[in-house]
C-alpha positions as CSV (number, residue, x, y, z in Angstrom):
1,X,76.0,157.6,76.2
2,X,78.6,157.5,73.1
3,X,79.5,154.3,72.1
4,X,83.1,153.5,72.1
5,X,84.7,151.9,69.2
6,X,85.9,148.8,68.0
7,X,89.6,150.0,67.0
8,X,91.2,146.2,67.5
9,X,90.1,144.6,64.1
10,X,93.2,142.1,63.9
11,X,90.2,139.1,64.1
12,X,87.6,139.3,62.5
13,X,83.9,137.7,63.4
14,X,84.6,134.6,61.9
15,X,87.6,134.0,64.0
16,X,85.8,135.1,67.3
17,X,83.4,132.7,66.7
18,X,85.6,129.6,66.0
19,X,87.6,131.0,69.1
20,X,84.4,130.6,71.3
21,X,83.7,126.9,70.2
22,X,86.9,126.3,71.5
23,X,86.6,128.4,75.0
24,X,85.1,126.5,78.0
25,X,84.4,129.5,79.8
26,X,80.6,130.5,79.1
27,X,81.4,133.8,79.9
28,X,83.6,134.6,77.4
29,X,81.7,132.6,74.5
30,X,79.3,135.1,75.1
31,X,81.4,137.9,75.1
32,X,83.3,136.8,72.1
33,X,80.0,136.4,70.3
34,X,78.9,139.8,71.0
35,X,82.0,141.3,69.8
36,X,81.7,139.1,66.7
37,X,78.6,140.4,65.9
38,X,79.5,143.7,66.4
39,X,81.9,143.3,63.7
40,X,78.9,142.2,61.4
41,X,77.2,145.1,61.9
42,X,75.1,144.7,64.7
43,X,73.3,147.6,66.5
44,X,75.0,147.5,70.3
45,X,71.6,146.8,71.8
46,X,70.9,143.8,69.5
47,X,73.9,142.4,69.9
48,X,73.8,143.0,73.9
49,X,70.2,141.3,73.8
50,X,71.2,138.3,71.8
51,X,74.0,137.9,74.5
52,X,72.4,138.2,77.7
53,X,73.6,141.4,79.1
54,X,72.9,145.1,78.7
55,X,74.8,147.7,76.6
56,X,76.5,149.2,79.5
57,X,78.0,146.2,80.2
58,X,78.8,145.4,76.7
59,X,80.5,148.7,76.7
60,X,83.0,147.6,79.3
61,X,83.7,144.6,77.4
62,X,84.7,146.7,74.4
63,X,87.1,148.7,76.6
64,X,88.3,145.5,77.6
65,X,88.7,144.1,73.6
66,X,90.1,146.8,72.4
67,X,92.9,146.7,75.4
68,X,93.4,143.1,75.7
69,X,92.0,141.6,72.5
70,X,90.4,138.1,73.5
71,X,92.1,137.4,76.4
72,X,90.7,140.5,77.9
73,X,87.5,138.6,77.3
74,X,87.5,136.5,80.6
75,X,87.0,137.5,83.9
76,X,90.5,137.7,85.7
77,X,90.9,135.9,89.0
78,X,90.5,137.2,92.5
79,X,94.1,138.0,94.0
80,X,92.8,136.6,97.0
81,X,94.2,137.2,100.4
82,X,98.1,138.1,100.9
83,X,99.9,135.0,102.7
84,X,100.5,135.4,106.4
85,X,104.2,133.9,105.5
86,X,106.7,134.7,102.6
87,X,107.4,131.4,100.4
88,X,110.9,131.2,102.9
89,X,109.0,131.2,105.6
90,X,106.7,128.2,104.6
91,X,109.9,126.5,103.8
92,X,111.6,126.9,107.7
93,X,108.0,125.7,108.5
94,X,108.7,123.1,105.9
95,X,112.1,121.9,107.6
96,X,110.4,122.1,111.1
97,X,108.2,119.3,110.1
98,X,110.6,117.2,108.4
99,X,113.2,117.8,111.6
100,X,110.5,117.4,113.6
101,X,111.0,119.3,117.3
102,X,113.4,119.2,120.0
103,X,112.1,118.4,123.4
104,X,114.0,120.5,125.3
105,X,113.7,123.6,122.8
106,X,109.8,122.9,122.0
107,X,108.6,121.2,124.8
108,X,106.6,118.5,122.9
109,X,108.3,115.4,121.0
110,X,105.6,115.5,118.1
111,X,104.1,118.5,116.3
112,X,100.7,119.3,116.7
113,X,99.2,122.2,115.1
114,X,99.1,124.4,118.1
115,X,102.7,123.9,118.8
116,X,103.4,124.6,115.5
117,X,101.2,128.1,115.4
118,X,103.3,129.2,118.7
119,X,106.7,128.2,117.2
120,X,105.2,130.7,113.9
121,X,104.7,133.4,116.0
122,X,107.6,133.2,118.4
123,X,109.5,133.1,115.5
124,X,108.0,135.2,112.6
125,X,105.6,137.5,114.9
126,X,102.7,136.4,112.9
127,X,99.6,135.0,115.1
128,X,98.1,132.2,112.7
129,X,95.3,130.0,113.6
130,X,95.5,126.5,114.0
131,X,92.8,125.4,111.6
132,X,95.7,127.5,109.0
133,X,98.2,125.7,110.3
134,X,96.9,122.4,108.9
135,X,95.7,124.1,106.0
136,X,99.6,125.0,105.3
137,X,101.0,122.0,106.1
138,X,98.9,120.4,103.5
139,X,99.5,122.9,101.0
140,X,103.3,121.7,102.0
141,X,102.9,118.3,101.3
142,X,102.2,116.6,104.8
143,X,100.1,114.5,106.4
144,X,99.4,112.6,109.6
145,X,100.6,109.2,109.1
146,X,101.2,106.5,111.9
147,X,105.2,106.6,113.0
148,X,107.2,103.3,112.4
149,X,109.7,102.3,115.4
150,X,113.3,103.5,114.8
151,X,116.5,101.0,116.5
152,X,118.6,103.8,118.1
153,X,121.6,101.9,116.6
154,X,120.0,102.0,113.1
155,X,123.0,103.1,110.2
156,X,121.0,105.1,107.6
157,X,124.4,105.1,106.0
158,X,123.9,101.5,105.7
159,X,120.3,101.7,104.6
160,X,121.1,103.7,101.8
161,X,124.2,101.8,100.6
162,X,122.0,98.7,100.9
163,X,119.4,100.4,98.0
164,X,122.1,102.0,95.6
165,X,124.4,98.8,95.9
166,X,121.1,96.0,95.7
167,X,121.8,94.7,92.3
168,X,125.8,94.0,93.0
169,X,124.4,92.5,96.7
170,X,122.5,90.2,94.8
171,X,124.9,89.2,91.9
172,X,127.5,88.4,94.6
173,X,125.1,85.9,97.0
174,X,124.2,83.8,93.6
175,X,126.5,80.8,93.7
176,X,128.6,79.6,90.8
177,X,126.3,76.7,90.0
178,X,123.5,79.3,89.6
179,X,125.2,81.9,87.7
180,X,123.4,81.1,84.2
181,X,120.2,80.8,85.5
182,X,117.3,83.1,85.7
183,X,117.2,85.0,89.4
184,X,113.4,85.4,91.1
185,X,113.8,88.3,94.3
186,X,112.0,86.9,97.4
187,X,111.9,88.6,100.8
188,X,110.8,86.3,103.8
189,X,110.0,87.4,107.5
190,X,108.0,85.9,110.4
191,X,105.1,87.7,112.3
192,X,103.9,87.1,115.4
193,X,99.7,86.7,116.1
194,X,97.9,85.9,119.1
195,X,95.4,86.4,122.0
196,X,96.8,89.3,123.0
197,X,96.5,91.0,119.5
198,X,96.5,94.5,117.8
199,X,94.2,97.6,117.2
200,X,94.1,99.6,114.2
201,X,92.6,103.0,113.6
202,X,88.8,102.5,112.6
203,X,85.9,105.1,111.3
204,X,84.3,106.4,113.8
205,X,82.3,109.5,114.7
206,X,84.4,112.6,115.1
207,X,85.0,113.5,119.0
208,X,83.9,109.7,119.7
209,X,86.5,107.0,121.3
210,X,85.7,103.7,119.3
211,X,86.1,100.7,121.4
212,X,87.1,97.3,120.5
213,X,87.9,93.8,121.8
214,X,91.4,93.2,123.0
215,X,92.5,90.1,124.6
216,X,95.1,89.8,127.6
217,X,95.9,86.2,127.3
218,X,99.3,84.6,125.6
219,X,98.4,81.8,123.0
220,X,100.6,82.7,119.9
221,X,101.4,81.8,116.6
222,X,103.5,82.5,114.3
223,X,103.2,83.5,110.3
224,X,106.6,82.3,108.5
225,X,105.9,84.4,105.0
226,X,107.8,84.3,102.0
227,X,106.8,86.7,98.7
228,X,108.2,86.9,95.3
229,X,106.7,90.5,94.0
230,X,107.6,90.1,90.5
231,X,105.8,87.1,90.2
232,X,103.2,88.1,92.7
233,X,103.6,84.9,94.5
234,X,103.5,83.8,98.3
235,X,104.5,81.3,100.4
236,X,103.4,81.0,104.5
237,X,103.3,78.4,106.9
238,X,101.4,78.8,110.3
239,X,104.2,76.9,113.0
240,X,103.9,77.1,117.0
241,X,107.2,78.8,117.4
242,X,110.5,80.5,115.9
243,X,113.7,78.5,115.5
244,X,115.9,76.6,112.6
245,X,113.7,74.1,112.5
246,X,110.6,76.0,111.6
247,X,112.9,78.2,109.2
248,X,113.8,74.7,107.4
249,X,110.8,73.8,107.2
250,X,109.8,76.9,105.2
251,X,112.5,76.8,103.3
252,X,111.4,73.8,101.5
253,X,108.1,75.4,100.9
254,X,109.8,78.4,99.2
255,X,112.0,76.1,97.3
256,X,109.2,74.0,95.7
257,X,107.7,77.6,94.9
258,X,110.5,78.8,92.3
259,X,110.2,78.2,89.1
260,X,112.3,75.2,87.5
261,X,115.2,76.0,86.3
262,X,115.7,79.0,88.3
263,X,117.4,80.5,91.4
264,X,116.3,82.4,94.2
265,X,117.6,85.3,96.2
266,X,116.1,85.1,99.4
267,X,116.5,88.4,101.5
268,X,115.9,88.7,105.1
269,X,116.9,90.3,108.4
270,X,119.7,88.6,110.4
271,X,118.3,86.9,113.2
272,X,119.7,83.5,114.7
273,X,117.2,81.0,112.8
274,X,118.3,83.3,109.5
275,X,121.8,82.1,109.2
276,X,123.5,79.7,106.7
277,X,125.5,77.7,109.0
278,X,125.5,73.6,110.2
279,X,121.9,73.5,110.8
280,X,120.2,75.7,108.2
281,X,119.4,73.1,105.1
282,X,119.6,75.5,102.4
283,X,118.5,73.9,99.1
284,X,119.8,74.2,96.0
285,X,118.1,76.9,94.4
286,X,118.1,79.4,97.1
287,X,121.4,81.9,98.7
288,X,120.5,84.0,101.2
289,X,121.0,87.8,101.3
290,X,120.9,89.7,104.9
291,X,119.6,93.0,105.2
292,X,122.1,95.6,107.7
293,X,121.0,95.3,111.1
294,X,117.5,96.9,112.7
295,X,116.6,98.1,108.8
296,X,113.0,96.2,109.1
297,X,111.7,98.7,106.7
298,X,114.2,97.5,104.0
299,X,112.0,94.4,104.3
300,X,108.6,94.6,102.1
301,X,107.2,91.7,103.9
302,X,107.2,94.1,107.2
303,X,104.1,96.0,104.9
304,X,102.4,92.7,103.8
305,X,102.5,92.2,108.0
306,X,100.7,95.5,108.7
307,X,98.2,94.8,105.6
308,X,97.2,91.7,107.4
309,X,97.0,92.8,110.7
310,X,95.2,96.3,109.6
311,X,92.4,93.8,107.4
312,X,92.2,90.5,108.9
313,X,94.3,90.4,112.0
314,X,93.2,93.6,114.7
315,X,90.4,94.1,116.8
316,X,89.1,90.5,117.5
317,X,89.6,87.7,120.4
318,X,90.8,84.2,119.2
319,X,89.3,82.1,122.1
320,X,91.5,78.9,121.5
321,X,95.0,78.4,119.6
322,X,93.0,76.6,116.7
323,X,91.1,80.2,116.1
324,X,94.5,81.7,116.0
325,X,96.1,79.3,113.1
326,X,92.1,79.6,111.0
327,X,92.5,83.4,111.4
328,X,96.1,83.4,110.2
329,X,95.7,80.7,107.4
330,X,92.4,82.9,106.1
331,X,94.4,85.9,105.8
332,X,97.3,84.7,104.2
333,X,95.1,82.6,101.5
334,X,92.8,86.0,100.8
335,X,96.2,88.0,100.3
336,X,97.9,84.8,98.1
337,X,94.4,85.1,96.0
338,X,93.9,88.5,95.3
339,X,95.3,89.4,92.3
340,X,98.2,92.0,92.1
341,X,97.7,92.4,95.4
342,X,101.4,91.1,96.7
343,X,103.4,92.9,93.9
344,X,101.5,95.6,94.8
345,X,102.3,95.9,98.5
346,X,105.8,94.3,98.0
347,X,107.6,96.0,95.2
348,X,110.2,98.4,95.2
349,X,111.6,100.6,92.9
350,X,115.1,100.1,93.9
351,X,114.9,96.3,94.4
352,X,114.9,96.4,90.4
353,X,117.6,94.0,89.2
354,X,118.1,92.4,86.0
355,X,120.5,89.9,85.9
């Protein structure tokens, strides 16, 4: 067998050996080094010894210098298997998920992976398995997430303008007497928790159906929470029931919360015990701002809700009413006392405002 040639000689040994302390790749270190010592003058079979492979193979690795230089050094990656669907494909998939289906058209009112593997080969002609499908979907960027509830009458127009216009909503509910003073964003909401409680998802085994406790009698209370994410503050109070005079009543909590000398914004939804008229005592150093109607999710206090419930809250029986208000007063007081943990849950990038 004739040896072939070194005929690239741009880099000499010294470079190829600074190049391999800087390669991660062990393959090509060693390939690097046994052209480098090829340069010194290095019989092929010593140099193929002192680098762990034979001089056939060594042989193909000059081909491969001399073609490539040291790029040509590492091993070049599988091509793998062609896709079953073009990239415009994927993306119709894409805007099947985000569309979600049509009951009459699909047959189904949620996508599942085999629904989603027919509609693929109905449309495309390509038969795909299902165990791909979810493989594609999270190359696509989904996953399964629990749905929220949606009002039918919901505006998303009015959603939106809500978020782009925040910072002029809130400039305009600050009274005159409060215009020099520094603002603090609060968002307050009420939660109901009783007997007849919640379950949340749970690790189990897979193919199992976890069980848990879930009562079927009606002793409720009620969580009136208030939180200030920039501050990472809270405010709660455990009442029996919902009207003005509970919503008064936290008020005046929330007020002794603010910070002298400053005024609070206090956002919420716009339901009767929410509104500023004869019997709302509003205090000083708090205007309200309403959210547009059935936009819950405008409200980060709905996520502190489902923190609680998910943590503290599901899967357990509260025998009397007085278990009920220790269960609620526990959770709020673990949230109020973790650290970060409020602005964490409660902050939004769009309810940024300086003022």
């Amino acid at each position: 067998m004739v040896a072939v040639a070194l005929t690239r000689l741009e880099l000499g040994a010294a470079e190829l050996r600074l190049r391999a302390t800087r390669t991660s790749d062990a393959d090509a270190v060693r390939r690097l080094l046994a052209i480098a010592l090829l340069l010194e003058g290095s019989s092929r079979e010593a140099a193929a010894r002192a680098t762990g492979m034979d001089r056939q193979t060594l042989r193909d690795w000059v081909h491969r210098y001399n073609a490539q230089g040291p790029s040509g050094l590492s091993d070049r990656k599988a091509p793998g298997r062609t896709p079953l669907l073009t990239p415009e494909q994927e993306e119709v998939v894409a805007d099947w998920v985000r569309t979600g289906p049509t009951p009459e058209v699909d047959g189904v009112v949620r996508w599942r992976r085999c629904d989603l593997a027919a509609r693929i080969e109905r449309e495309f002609g390509v038969r795909i398995a299902v165990k791909t499908v979810g493989t594609l979907l999270g190359r696509l960027g989904f996953v399964r997430l629990s749905a929220r509830p949606q009002h039918p009458n919901q505006d998303s127009h009015a959603l939106e303008a809500h978020k782009k216009n925040f910072a002029d909503l809130v400039a305009g509910a600050i009274p005159e007497h409060a215009r020099d003073k520094p603002v603090e964003l609060w968002w307050q909401d009420e939660a109901r928790v009783g007997q007849q409680g919640t379950l949340t998802y749970v690790w189990a085994a897979k193919g199992s159906r976890p069980r848990r406790p879930r009562d079927l009698r009606y002793e409720w209370a009620y969580i009136f929470g208030a939180v200030c994410p920039a501050r990472d503050v809270g405010v709660a109070l455990v009442l029996p029931t919902v009207n003005i005079d509970m919503m008064n009543r936290h008020l005046v909590e929330i007020s002794a919360s603010v910070l002298p000398g400053h005024h609070a914004v206090l956002t919420l939804d716009g339901a009767g015990w929410h509104q500023d008229g004869g019997k709302l005592k509003l205090p000083d150093n708090i205007s309200l701002l309403h959210l547009p109607p059935y936009a819950p999710e405008l409200n980060p206090v709905e996520n502190i809700w489902q923190f609680l419930r998910q943590n503290y809250l599901s899967n357990r029986v509260f025998p009397k009413y007085q278990d009920i208000l220790d269960a609620c007063c526990n959770a709020w007081n673990v949230l109020a006392s973790t650290q970060g943990k409020i602005q964490s849950i409660a902050t939004r990038d769009w309810a940024q405002v300086n003022l």
